[in-house]
C-alpha positions in Angstrom: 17.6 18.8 -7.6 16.0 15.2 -7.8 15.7 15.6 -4.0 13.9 18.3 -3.8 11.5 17.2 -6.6 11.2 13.7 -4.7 10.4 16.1 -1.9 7.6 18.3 -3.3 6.0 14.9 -5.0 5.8 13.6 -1.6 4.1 16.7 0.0 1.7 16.5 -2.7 1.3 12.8 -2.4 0.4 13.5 1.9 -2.2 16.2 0.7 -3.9 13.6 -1.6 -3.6 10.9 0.9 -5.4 13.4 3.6 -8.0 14.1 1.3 -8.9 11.3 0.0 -9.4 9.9 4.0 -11.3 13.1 4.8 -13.5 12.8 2.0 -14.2 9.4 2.5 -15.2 9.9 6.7 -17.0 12.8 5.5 -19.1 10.2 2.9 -19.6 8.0 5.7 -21.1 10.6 7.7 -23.6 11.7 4.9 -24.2 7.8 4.3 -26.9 8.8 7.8 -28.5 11.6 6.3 -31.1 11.4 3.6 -28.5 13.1 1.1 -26.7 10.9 -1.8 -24.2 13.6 -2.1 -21.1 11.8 -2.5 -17.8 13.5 -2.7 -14.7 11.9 -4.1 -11.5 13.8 -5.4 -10.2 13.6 -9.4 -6.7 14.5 -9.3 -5.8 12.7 -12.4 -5.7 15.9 -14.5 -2.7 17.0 -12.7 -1.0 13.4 -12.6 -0.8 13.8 -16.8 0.2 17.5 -16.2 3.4 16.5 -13.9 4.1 13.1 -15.8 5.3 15.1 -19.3 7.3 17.8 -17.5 11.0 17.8 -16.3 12.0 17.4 -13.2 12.6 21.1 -12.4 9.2 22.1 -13.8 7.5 19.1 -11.9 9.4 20.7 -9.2 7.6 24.1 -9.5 4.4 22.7 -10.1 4.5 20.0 -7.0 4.9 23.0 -5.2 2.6 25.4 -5.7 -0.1 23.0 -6.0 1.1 21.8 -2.0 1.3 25.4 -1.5 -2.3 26.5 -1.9 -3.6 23.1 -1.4 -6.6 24.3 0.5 -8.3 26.1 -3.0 -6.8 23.8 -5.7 -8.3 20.9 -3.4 -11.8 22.3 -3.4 -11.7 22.9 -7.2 -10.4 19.0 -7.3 -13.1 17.6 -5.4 -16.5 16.5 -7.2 -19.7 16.0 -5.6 -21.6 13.3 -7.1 -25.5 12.2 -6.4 -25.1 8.6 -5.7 -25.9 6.2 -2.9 -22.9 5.6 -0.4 -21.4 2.5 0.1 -20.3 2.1 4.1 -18.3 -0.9 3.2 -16.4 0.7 0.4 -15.9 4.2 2.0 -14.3 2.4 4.9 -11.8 0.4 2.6 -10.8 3.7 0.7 -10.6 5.7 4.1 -8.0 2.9 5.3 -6.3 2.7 1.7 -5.8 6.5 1.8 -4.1 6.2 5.5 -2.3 3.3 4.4 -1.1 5.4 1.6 -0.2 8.7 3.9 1.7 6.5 6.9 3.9 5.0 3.7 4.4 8.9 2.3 5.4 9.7 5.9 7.7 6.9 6.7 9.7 7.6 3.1 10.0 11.6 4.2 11.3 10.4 7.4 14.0 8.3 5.6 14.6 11.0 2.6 15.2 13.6 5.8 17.2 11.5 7.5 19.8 10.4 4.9 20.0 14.1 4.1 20.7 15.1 7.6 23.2 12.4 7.5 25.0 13.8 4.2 24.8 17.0 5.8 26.8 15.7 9.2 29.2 14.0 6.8 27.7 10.8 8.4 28.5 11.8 12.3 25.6 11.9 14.6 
């Protein structure tokens, strides 16, 4: 059961990461219009939810959030009148694929060591 919570957390964690770098291009592409409308995303509602569950419910929840990602996303995601920052949207754009190529690399590994269990360690 921890493996498939790890698993759902990291799903989740890959739709943040995405986000959070799509939002941040899509900032630097308003930073050439005349509109201050900055978008950033405030998932730290959920983050409290998740930390005072169990695993099992964290589980469920993970889930379903990853599951209908595209609508929970857009209710996530505030738009803010502010001027935009080129240097800083870069730096969170590149922090937020930093972040997803780590989340990748550890679902690689968490696959692979259960493929191995699986195999009872033959190849």
């Amino acid at each position: 059961m921890a493996d498939q919570t790890s698993i759902e957390l990291l799903r989740l964690a890959l739709n943040v990461s995405a986000t959070q770098q799509r939002l941040a291009l899509e900032n630097i592409a308003a930073s050439n219009t005349d509109s201050l409308q900055y978008k950033s995303l405030d998932f730290s509602t959920v983050l409290m939810q998740l930390q005072n569950e169990t695993s099992d419910i964290r589980r469920q929840i993970s889930g379903d959030i990853s599951n209908n990602w595209e609508t929970i996303e857009q209710d996530m995601t505030e738009l803010n009148f502010k001027e935009i920052k080129l240097d800083e949207e870069v730096a969170l754009s590149l922090k937020a694929a930093g972040n997803y190529q780590k989340m990748v690399e550890l679902m690689n590994r968490k696959m692979g060591l259960m493929k191995l269990s699986v195999s009872g360690g033959k190849r």
